[in-house]
Backbone as CSV, one residue per row, in Angstrom:
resi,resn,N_x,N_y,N_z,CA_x,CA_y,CA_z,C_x,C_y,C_z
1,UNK,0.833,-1.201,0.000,0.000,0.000,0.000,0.870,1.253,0.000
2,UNK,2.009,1.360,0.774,2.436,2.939,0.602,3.804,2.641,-1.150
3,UNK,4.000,1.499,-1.305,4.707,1.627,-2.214,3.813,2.519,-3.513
4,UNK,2.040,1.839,-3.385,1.363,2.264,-4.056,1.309,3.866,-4.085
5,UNK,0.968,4.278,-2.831,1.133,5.865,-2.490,2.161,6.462,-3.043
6,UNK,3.325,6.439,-2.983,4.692,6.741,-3.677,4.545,6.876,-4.738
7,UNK,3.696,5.832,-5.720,3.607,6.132,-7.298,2.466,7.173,-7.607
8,UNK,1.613,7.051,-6.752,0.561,8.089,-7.081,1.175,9.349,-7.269
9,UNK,1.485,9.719,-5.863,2.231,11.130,-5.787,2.898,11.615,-6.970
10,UNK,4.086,10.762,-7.674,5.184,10.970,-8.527,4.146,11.134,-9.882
11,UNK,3.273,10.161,-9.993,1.915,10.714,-11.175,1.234,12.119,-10.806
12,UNK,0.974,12.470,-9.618,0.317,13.483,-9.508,1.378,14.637,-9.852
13,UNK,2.666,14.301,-9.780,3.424,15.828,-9.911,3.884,16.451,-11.689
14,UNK,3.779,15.529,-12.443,3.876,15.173,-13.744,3.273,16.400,-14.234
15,UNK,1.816,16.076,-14.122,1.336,17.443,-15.025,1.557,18.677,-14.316
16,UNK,1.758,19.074,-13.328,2.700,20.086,-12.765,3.259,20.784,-13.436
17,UNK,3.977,19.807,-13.615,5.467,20.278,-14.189,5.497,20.632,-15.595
18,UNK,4.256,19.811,-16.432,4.180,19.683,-17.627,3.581,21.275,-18.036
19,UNK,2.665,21.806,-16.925,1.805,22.938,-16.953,2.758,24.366,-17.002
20,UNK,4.107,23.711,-16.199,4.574,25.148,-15.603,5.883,25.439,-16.893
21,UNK,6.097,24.265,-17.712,6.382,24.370,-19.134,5.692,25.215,-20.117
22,UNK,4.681,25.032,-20.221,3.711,25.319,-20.898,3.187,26.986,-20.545
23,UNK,3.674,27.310,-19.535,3.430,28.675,-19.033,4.572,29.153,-19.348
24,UNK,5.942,28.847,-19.296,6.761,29.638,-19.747,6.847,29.650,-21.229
25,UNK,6.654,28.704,-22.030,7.015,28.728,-23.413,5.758,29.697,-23.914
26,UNK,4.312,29.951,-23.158,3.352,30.755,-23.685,3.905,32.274,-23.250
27,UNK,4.979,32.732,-21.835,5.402,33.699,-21.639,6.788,34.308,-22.525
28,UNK,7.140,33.143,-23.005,8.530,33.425,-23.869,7.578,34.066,-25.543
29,UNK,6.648,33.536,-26.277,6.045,33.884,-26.744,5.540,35.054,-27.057
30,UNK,5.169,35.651,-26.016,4.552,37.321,-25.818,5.834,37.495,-25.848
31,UNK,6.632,37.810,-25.173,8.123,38.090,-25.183,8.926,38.578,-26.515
32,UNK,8.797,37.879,-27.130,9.618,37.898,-28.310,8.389,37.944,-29.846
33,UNK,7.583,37.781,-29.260,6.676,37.653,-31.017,6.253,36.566,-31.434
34,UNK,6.229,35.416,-30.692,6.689,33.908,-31.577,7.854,34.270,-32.543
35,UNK,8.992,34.835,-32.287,10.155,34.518,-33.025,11.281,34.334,-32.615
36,UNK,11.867,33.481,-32.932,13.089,32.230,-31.882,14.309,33.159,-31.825
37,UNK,15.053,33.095,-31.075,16.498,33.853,-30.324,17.584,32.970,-31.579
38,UNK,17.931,33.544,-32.441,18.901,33.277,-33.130,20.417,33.478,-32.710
39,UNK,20.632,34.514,-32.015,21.813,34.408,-31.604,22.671,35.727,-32.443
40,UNK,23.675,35.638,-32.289,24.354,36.387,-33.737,25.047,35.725,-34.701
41,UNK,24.539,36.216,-35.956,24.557,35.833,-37.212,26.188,36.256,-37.592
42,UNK,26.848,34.768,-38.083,28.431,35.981,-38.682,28.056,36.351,-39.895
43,UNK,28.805,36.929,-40.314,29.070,37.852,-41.344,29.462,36.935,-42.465
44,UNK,28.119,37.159,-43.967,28.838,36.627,-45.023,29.792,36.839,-45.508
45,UNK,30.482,37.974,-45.668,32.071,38.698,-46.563,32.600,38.873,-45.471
46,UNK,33.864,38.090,-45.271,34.628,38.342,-44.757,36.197,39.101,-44.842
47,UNK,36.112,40.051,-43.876,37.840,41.013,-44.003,38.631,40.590,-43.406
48,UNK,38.757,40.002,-42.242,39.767,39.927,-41.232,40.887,39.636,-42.226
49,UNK,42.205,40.114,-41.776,43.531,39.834,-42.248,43.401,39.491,-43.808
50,UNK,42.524,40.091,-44.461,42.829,40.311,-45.609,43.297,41.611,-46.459
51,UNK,44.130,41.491,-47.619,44.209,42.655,-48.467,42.923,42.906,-49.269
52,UNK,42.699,44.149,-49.720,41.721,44.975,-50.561,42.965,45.987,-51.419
53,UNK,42.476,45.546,-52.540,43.311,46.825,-54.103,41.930,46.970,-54.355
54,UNK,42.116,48.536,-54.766,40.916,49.410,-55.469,41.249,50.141,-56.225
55,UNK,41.280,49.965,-57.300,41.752,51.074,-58.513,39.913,51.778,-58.632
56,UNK,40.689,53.210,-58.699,39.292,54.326,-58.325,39.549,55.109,-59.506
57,UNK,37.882,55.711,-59.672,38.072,57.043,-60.386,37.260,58.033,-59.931
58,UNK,37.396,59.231,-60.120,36.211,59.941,-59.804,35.920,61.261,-60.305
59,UNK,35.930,62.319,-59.594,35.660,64.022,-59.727,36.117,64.461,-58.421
60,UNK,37.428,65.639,-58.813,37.961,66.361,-57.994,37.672,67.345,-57.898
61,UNK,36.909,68.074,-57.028,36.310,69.396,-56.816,37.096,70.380,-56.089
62,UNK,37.965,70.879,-56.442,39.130,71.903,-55.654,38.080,73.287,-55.545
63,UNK,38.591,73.874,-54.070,37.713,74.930,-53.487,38.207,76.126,-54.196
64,UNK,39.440,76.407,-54.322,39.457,77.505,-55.922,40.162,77.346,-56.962
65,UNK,39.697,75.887,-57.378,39.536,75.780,-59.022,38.597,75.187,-59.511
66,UNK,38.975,75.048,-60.645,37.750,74.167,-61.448,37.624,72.898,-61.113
67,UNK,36.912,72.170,-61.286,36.770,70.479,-61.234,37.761,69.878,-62.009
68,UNK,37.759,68.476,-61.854,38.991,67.793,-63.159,38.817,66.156,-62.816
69,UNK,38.688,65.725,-63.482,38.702,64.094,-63.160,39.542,63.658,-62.600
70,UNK,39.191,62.551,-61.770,40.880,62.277,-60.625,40.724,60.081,-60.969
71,UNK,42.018,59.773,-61.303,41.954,58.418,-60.464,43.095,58.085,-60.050
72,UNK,43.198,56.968,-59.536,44.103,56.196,-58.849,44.108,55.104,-58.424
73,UNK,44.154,54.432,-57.023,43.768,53.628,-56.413,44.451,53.257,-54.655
74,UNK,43.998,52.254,-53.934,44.174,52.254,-52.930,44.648,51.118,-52.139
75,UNK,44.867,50.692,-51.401,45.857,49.600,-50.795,45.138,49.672,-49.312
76,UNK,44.730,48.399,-48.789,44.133,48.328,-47.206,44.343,47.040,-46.979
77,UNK,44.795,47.051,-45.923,45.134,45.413,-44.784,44.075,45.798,-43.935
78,UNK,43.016,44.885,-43.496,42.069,45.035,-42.874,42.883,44.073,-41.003
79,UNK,43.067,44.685,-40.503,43.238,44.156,-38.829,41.772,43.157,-38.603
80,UNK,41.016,43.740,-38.606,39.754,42.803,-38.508,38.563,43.099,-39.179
81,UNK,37.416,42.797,-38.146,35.560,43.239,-39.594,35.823,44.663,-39.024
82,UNK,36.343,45.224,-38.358,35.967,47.009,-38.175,36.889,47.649,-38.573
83,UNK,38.458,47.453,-38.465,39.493,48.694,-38.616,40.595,47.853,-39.763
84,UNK,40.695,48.689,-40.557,41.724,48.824,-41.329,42.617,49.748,-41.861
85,UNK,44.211,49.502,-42.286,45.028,50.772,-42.628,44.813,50.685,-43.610
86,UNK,44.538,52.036,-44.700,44.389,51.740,-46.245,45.836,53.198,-46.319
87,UNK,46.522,52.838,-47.420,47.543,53.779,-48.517,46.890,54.019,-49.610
88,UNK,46.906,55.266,-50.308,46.409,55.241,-51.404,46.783,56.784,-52.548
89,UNK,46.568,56.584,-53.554,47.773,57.237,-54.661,46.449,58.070,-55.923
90,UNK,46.464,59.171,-55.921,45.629,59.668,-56.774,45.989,61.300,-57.169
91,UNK,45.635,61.202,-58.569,46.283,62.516,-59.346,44.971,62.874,-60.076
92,UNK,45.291,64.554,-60.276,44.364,64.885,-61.096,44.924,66.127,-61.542
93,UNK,43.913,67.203,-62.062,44.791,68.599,-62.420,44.053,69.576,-61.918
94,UNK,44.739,70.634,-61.694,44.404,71.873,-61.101,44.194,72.863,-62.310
95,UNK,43.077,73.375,-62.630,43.017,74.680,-63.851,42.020,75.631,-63.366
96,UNK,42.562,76.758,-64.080,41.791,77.828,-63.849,41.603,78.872,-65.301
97,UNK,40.088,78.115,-65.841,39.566,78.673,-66.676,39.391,80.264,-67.141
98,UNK,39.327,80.847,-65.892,39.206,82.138,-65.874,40.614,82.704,-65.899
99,UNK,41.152,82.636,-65.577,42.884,82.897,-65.770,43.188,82.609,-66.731
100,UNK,43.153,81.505,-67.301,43.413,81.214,-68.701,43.079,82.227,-69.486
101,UNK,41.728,82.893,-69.702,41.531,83.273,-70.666,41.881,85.050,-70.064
102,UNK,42.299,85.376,-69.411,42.999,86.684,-69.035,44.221,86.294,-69.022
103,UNK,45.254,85.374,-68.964,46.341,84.979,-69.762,46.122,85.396,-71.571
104,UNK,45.769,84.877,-71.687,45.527,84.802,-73.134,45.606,86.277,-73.972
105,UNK,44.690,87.429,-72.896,45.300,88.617,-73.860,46.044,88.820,-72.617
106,UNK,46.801,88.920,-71.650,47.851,89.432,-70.738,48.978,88.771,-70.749
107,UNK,49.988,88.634,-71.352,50.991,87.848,-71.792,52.084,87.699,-70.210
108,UNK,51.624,88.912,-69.511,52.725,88.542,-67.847,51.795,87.575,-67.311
109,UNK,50.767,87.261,-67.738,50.196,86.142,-66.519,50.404,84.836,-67.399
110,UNK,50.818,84.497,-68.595,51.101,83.285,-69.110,51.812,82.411,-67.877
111,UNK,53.081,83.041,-67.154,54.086,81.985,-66.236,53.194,81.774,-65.270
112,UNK,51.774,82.587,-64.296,51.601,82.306,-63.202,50.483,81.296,-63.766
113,UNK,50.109,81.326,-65.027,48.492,80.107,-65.186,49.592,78.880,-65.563
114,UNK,50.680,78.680,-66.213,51.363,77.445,-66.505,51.212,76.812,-65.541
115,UNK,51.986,77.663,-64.066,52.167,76.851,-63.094,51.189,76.579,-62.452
116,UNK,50.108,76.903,-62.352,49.197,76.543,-61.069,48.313,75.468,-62.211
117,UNK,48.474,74.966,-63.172,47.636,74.267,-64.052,48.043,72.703,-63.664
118,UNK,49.553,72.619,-63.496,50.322,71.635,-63.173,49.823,70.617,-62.676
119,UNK,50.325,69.309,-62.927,49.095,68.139,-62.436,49.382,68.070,-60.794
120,UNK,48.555,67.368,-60.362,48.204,67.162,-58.413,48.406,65.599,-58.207
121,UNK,49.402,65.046,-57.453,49.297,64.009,-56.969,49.378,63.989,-55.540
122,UNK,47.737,62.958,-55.008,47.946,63.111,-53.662,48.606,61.855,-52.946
123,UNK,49.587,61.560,-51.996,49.631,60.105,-51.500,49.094,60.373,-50.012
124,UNK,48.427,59.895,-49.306,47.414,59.561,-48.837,47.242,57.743,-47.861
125,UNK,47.474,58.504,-46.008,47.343,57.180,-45.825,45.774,57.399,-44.598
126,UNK,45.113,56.560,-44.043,43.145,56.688,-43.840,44.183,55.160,-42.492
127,UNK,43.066,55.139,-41.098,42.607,54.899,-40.852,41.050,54.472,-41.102
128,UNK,40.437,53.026,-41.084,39.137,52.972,-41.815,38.559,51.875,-40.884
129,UNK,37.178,52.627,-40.566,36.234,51.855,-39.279,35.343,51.721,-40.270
130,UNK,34.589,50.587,-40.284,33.246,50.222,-40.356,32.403,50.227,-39.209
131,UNK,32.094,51.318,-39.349,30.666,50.924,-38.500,29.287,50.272,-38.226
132,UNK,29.078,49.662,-39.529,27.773,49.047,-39.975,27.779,48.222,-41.296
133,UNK,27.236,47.301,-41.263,27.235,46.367,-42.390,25.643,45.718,-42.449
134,UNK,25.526,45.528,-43.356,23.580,44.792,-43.845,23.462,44.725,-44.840
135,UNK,22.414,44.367,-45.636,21.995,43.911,-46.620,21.338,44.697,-47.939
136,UNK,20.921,44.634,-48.721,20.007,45.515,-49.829,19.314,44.584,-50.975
137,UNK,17.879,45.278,-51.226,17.607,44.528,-51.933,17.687,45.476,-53.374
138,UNK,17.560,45.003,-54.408,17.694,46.279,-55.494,16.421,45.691,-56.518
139,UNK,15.891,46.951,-56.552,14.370,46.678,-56.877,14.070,45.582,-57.007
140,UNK,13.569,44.656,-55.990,12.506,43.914,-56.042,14.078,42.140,-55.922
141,UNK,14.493,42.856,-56.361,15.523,41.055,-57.230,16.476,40.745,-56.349
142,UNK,17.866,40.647,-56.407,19.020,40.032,-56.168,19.611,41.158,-54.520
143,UNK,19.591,39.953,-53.523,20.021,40.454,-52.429,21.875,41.470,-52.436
144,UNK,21.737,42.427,-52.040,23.382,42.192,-51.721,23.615,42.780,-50.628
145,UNK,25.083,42.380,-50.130,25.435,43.003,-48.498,26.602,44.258,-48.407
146,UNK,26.435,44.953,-47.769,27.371,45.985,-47.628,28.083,46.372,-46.374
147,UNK,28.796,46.898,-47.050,29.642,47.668,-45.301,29.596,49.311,-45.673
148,UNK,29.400,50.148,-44.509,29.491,51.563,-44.523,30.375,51.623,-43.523
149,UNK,31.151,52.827,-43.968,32.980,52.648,-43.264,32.816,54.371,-43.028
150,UNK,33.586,54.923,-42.017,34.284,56.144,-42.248,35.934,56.446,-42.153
151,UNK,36.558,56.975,-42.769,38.090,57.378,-42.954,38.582,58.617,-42.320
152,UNK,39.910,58.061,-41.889,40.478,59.902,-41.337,41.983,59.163,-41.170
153,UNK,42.507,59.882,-41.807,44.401,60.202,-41.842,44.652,61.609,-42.473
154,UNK,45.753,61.398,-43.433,46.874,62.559,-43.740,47.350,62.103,-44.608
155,UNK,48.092,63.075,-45.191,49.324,62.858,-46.143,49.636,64.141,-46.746
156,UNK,49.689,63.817,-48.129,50.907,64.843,-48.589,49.781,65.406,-49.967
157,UNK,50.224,66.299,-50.368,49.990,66.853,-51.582,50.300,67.763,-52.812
158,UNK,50.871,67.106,-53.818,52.468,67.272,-54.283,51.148,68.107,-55.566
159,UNK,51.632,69.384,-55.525,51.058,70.661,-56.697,51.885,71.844,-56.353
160,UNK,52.253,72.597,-57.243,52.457,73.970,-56.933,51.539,75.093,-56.040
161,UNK,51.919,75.565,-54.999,51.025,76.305,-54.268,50.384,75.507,-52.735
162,UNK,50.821,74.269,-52.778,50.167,73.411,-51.834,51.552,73.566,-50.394
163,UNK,51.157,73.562,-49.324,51.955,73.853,-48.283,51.157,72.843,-47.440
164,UNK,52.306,72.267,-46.627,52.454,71.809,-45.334,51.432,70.329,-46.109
165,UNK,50.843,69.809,-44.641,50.457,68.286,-44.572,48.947,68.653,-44.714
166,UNK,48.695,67.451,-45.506,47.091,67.532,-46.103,45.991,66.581,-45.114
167,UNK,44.980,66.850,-44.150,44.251,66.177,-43.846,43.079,65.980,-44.678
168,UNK,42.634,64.463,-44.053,41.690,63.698,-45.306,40.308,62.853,-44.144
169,UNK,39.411,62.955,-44.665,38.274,62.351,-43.806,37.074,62.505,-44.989
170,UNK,36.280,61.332,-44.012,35.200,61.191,-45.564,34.271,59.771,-44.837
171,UNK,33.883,59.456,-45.739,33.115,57.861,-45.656,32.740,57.211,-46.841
172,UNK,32.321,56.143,-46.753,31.946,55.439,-48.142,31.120,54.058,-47.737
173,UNK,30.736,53.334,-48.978,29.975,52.198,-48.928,30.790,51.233,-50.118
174,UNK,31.024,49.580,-49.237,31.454,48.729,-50.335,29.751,48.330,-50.024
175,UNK,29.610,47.434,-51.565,28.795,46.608,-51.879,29.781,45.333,-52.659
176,UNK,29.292,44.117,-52.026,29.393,43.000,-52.215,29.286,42.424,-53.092
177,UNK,30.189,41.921,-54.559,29.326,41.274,-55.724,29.837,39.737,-55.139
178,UNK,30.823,39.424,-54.660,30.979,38.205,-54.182,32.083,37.955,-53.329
179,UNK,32.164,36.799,-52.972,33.483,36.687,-51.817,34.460,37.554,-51.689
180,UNK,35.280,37.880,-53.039,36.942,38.475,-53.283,36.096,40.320,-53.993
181,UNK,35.068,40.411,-54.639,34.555,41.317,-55.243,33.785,42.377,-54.497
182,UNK,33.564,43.417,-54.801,32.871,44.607,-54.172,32.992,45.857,-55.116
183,UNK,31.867,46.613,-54.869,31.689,47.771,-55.764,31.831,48.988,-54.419
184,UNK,32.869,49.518,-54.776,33.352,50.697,-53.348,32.947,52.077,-53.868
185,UNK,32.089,52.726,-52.671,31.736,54.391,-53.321,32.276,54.860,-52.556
186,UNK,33.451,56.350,-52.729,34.343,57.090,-51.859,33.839,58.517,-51.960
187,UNK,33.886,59.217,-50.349,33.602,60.043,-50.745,35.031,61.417,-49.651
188,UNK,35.505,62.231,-50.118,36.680,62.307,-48.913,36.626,63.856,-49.025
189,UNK,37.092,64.328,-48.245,37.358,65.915,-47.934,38.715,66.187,-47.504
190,UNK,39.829,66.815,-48.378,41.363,66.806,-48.291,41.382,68.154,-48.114
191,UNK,41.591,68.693,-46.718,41.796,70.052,-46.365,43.655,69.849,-45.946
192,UNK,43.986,71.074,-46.923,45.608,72.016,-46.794,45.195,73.124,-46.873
193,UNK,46.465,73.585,-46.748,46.867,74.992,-47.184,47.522,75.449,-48.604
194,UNK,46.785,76.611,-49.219,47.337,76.550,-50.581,47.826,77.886,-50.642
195,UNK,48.584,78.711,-51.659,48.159,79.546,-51.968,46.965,80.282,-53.255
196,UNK,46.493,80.801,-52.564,45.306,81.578,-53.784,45.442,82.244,-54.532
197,UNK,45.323,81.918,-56.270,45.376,83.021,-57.632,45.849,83.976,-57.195
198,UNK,47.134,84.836,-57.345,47.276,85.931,-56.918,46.806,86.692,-55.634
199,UNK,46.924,85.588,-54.810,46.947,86.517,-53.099,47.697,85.323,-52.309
200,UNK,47.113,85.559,-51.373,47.568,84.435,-49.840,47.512,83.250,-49.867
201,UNK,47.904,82.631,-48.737,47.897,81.560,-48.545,46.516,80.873,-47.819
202,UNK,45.924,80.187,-48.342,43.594,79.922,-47.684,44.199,78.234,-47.037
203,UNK,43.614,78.100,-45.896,43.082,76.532,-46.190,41.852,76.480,-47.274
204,UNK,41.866,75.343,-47.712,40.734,75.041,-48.580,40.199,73.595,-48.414
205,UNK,39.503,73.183,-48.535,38.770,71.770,-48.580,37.942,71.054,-49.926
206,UNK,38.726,70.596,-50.531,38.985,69.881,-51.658,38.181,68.588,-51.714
207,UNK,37.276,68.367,-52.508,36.421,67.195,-52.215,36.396,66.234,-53.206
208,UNK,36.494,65.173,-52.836,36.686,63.857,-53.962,35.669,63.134,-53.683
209,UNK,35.120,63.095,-54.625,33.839,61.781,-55.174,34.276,60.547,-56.118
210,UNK,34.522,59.283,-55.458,35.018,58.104,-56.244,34.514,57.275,-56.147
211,UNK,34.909,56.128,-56.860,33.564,54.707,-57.635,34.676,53.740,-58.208
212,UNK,34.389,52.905,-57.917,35.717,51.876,-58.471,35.126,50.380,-57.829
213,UNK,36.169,48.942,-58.275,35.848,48.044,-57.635,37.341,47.302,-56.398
214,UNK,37.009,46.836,-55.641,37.730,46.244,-54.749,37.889,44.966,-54.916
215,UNK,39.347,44.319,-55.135,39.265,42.907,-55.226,40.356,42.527,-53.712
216,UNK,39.423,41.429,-53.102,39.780,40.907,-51.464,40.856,39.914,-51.723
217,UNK,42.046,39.450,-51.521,42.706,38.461,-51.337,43.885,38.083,-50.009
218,UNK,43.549,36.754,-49.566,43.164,35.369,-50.586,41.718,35.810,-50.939
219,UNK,41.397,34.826,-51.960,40.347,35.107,-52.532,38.779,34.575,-51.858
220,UNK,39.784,33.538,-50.766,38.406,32.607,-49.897,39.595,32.628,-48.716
221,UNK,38.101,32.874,-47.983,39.366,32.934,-46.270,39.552,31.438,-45.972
């Protein structure tokens, strides 16, 4: 008889237990949405300890001159998914339309428009954080993933009229065409000191808009 008792009890505690299941999985529920704790997701494209080459092109917008097409390209060892050192090498030209053509009947200003026409090469080294990476859909079709990064270093900037050390800051977006591939948009702000058409010496802030592709290697981590 009490062996009997013993089993009852251990039956009676069963649905208990079964109930107080059933109350948490209905409280986890409200909780979350009915939608399950995934965890964190890694990252499809991977950077860590890889190289990135980017041969770029773009539009150089100098604060007193004209525009002029710029390319080059760029060099980055990525430390990990957030920070990388990038080097990078880009020329374009400096003109001034309006001088030109007051050169043209003023024969003493021929030597000062030669020189300030002279081509611009910048070398250029960026600190580069990603701050954010996700996905896109492009109308309606084919997923792709991206990273949005911002940049800030220095360097140099080899033109007539250009003085001292050039700071550089900006941001951009790679997009992903596949493992080793990416479509990179640059966008940067290169403030020096110059001197100005016939006066002083200005800081100015010089803006580059670039578009190019990035190839990752190794090519598979």
């Amino acid at each position: 008889m009490a062996s009997a008792l013993v089993i009852t009890g251990a039956t009676l505690l069963l649905p208990a237990s079964a109930q107080a299941e059933c109350v948490d999985e209905a409280l986890k529920e409200q909780l979350v949405g009915r939608r399950a704790y995934r965890g964190v997701v890694p990252r499809l494209f991977q950077k860590s300890l890889r190289h990135e080459i980017s041969p770029m092109g773009g539009w150089f917008a100098a604060d007193l001159s004209d525009g002029a097409p710029m390319y080059g390209g760029a060099y980055t060892f990525h430390f990990s998914e957030e920070l990388g050192l990038e080097a990078s090498y880009f020329r374009t030209q400096r003109s001034f339309e309006f001088l030109e053509a007051v050169g043209a009947t003023n024969p003493s200003l021929v030597d000062f428009v030669n020189e300030e026409t002279a081509p611009i090469q910048l070398f250029m080294g960026n600190l580069v954080w990603s701050l954010a990476y996700g996905k896109v859909r492009w109308l309606g079709g084919a997923i792709s993933r991206f990273d949005f990064y911002v940049a800030l270093g220095a360097g140099a900037t080899d033109a007539p009229g250009s003085v001292g050390v050039t700071g550089s800051g900006g941001f951009g977006m790679k997009f992903f065409l596949a493992e080793w591939l990416a479509l990179r948009l640059d966008v940067r702000d290169l403030v020096h000191a110059q001197r100005a058409p016939l006066g002083e010496d200005k800081v100015v802030n010089d803006i580059a808009a670039l578009g190019g592709l990035s190839v990752f290697l190794p090519f598979t981590n």
